[in-house]
MIVO-266750 format. One record per residue: x, y, z of N, C-alpha, C, O, CB in turn; residue in one letter. Coordinates in steps of 0.05 Angstrom, whole numbers, padded with zeros to 5 digits, always signed. Glycine has a CB too. Layout:
N
XYZXYZXYZXYZXYZA...
This chain:
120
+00050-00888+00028+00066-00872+00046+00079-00850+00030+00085-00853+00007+00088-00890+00060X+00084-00829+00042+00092-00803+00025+00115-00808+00028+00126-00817+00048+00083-00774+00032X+00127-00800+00002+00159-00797-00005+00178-00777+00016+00172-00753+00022+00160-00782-00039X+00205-00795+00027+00219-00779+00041+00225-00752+00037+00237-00746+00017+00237-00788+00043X+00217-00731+00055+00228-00709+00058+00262-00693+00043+00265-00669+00040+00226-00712+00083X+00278-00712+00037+00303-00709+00021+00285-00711-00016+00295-00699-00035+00330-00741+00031X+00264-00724-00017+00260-00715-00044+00237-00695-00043+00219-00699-00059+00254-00740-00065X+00234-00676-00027+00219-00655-00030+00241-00631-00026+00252-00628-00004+00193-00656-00010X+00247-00617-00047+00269-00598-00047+00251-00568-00050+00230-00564-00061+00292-00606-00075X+00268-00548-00035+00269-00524-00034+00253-00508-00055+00238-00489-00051+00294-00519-00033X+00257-00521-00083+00243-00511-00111+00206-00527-00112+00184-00520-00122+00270-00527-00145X+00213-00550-00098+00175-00570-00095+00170-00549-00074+00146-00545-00073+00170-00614-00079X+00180-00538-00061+00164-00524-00039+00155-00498-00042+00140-00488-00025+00178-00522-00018X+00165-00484-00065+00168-00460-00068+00135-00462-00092+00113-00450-00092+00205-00450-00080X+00147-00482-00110+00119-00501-00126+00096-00505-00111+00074-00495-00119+00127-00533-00133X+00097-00517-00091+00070-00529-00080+00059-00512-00065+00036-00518-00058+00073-00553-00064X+00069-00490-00056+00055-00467-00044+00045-00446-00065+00023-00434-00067+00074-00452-00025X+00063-00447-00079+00045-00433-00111+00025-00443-00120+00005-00430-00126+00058-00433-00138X+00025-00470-00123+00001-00486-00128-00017-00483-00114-00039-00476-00121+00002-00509-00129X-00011-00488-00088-00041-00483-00061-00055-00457-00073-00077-00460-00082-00028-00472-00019X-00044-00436-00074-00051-00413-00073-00061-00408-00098-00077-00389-00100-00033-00396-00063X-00054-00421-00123-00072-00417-00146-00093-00435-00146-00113-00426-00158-00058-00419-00169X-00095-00458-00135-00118-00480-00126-00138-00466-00111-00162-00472-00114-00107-00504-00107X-00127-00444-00092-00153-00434-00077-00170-00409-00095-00192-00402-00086-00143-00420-00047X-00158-00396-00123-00164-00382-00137-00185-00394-00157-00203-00380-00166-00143-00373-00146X-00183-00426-00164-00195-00437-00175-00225-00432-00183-00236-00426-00162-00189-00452-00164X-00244-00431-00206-00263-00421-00189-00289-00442-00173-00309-00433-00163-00275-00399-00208X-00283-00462-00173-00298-00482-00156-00283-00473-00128-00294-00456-00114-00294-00517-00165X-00265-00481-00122-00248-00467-00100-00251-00449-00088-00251-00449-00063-00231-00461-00104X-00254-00432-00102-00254-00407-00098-00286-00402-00077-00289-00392-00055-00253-00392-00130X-00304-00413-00095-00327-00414-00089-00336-00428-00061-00348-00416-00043-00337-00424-00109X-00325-00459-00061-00320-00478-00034-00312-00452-00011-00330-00449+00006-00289-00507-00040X-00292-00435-00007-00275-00423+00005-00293-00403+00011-00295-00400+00035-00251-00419-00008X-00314-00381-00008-00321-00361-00007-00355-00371+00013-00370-00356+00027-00319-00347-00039X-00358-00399+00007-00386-00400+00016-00386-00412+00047-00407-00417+00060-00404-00419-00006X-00358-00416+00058-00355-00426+00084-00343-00404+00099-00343-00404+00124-00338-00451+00086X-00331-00382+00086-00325-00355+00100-00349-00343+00103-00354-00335+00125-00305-00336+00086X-00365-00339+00086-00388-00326+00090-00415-00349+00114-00437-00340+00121-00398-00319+00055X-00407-00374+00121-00417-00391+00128-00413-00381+00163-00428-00376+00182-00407-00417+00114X-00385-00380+00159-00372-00369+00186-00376-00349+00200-00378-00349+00224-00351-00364+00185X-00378-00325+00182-00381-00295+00184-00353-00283+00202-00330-00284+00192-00414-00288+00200X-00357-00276+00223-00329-00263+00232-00319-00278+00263-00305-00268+00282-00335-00224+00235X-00330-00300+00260-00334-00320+00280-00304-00340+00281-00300-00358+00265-00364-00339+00271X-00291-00334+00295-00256-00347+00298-00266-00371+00299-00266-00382+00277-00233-00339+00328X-00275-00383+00318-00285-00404+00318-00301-00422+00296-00295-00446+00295-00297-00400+00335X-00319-00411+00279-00333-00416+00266-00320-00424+00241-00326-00442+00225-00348-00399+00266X-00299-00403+00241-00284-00402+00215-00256-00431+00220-00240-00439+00203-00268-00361+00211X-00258-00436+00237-00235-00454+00240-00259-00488+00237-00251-00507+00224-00212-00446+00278X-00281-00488+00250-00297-00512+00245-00306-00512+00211-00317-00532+00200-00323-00510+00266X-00300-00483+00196-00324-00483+00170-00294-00482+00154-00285-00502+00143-00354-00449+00165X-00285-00465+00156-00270-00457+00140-00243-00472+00132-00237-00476+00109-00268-00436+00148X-00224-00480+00161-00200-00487+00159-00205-00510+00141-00189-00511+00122-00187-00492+00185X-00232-00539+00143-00235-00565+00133-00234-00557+00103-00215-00567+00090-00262-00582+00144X-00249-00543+00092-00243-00533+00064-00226-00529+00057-00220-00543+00037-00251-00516+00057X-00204-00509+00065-00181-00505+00056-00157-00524+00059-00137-00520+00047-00176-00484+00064X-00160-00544+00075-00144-00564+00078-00146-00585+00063-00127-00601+00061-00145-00570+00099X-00171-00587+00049-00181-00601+00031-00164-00599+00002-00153-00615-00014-00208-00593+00030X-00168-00571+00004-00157-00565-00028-00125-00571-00026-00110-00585-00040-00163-00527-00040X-00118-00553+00000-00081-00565-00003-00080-00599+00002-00063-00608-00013-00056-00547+00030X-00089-00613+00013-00092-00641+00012-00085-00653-00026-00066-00663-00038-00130-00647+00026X-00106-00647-00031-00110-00643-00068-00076-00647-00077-00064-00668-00082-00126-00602-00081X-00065-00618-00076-00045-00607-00084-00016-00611-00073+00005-00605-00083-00052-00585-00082X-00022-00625-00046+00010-00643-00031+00016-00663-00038+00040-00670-00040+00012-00652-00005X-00012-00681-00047+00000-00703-00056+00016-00704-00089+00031-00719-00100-00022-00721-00054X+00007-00687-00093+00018-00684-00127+00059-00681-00121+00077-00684-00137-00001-00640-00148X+00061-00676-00091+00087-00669-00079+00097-00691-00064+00116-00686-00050+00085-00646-00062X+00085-00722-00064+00097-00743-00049+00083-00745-00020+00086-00765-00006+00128-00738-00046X+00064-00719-00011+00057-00718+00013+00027-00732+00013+00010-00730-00005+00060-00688+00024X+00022-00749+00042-00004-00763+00037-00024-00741+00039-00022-00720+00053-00010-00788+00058X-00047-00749+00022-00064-00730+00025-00089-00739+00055-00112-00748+00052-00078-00726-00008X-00075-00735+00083-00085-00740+00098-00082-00712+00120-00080-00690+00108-00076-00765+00102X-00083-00712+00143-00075-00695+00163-00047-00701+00171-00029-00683+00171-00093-00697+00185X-00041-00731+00179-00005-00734+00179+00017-00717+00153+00038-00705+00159+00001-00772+00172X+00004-00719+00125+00008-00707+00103+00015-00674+00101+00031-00659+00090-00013-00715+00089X-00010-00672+00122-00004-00635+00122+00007-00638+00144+00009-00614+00151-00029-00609+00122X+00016-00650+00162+00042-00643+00176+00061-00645+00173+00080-00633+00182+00047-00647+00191X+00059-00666+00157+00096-00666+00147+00104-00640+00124+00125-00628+00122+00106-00702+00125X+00086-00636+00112+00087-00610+00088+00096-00586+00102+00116-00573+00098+00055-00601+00073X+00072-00582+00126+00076-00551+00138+00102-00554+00156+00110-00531+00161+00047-00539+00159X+00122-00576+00168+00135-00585+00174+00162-00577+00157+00183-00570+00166+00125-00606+00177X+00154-00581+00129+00179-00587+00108+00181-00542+00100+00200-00525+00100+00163-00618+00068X+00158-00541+00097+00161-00515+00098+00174-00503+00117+00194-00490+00109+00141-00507+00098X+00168-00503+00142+00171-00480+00162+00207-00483+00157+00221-00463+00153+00156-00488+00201X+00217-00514+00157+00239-00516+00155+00252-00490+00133+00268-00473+00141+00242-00543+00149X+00241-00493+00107+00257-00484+00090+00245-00458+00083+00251-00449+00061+00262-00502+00070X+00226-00443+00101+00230-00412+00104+00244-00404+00121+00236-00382+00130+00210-00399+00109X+00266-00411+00132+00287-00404+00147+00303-00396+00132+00316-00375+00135+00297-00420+00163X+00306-00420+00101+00325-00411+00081+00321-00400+00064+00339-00388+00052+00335-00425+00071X+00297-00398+00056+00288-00381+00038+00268-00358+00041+00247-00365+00053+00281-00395+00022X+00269-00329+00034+00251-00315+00040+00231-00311+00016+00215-00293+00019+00263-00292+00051X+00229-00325-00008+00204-00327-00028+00192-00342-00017+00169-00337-00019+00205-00334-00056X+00198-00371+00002+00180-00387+00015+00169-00376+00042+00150-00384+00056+00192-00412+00017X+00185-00358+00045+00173-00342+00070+00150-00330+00063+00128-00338+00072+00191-00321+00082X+00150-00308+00047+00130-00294+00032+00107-00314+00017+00085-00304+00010+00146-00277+00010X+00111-00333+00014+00087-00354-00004+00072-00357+00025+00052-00344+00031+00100-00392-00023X+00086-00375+00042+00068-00383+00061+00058-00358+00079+00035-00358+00089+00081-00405+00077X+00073-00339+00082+00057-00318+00089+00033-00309+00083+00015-00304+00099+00067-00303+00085X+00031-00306+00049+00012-00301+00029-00015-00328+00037-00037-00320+00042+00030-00302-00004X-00012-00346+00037-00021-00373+00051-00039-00361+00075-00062-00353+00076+00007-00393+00064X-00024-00363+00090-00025-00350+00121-00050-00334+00120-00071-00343+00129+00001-00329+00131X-00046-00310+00110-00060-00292+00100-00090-00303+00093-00107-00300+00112-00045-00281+00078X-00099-00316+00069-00116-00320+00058-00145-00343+00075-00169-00347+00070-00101-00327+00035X-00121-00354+00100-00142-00370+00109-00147-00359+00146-00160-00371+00162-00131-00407+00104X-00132-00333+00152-00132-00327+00168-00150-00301+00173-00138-00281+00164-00111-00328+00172X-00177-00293+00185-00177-00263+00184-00162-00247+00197-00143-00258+00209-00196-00254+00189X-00163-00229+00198-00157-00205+00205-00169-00207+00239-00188-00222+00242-00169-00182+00183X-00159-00194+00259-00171-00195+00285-00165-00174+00290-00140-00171+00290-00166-00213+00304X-00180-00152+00295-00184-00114+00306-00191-00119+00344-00209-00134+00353-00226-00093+00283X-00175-00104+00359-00176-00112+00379-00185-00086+00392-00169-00068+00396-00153-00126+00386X-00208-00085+00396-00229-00047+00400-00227-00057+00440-00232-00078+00452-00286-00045+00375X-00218-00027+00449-00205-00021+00481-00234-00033+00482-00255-00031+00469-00193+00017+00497X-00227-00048+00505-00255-00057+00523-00261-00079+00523-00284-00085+00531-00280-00047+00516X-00246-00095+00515-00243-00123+00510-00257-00135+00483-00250-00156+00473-00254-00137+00535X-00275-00121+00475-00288-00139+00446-00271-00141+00421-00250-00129+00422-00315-00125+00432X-00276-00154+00402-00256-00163+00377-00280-00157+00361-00303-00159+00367-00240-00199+00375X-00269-00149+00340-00281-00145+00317-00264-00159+00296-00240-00154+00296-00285-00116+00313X-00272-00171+00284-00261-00198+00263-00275-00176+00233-00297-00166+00230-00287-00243+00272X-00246-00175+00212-00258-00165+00188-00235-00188+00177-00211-00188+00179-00259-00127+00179X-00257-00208+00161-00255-00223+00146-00240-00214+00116-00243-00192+00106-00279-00232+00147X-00226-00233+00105-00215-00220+00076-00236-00235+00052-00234-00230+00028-00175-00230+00069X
């Protein structure tokens, strides 16, 4: 069972999002990440069946090193413990932003109803 939320402090959070984000730089990681975006292509959908399981994988890895189970309950209590404490902090705002960013594309919204998806 993952360690109470009172021992995951403001500084593990600020940590474990640094870590995510150098874990996805990794270059196995990196690679896992680059070959399921390109698996996806600019497909919202595609990218959330190919892509999101990968990257949840790696932060899975990297929560538990933080008391959090490395399960799906695990990343809810994490993204949970976060959201909390980017209210208080704006470097954890900016990390998970940066986060945000990396597993999210971009969505271009062209008059006429079509989407054009440019992937990062």
């Amino acid at each position: 069972m993952a360690a109470p939320l009172q021992h995951f402090s403001l500084e593990n959070c600020k940590n474990a999002l640094s870590d995510i984000l150098g874990a996805f730089k990794e270059e196995e990681n990196f690679q896992r990440l680059e070959e399921a975006k390109i698996s996806a292509g600019n497909d919202m959908l595609r990218t959330m069946q190919i892509v999101f399981p990968v990257a949840t994988n790696i932060q899975m890895e990297v929560i538990e090193k933080y008391g959090f189970a490395p399960d799906g309950e695990g990343i809810i209590r994490f993204t949970q413990a976060v959201k909390m404490y980017e209210k208080q902090d704006e470097e954890i705002q900016q990390l998970n932003h940066t986060l945000k960013t990396c597993l999210i594309p971009t969505v271009t919204v062209i008059p006429g109803g079509r989407q054009q998806h440019n992937g990062s």
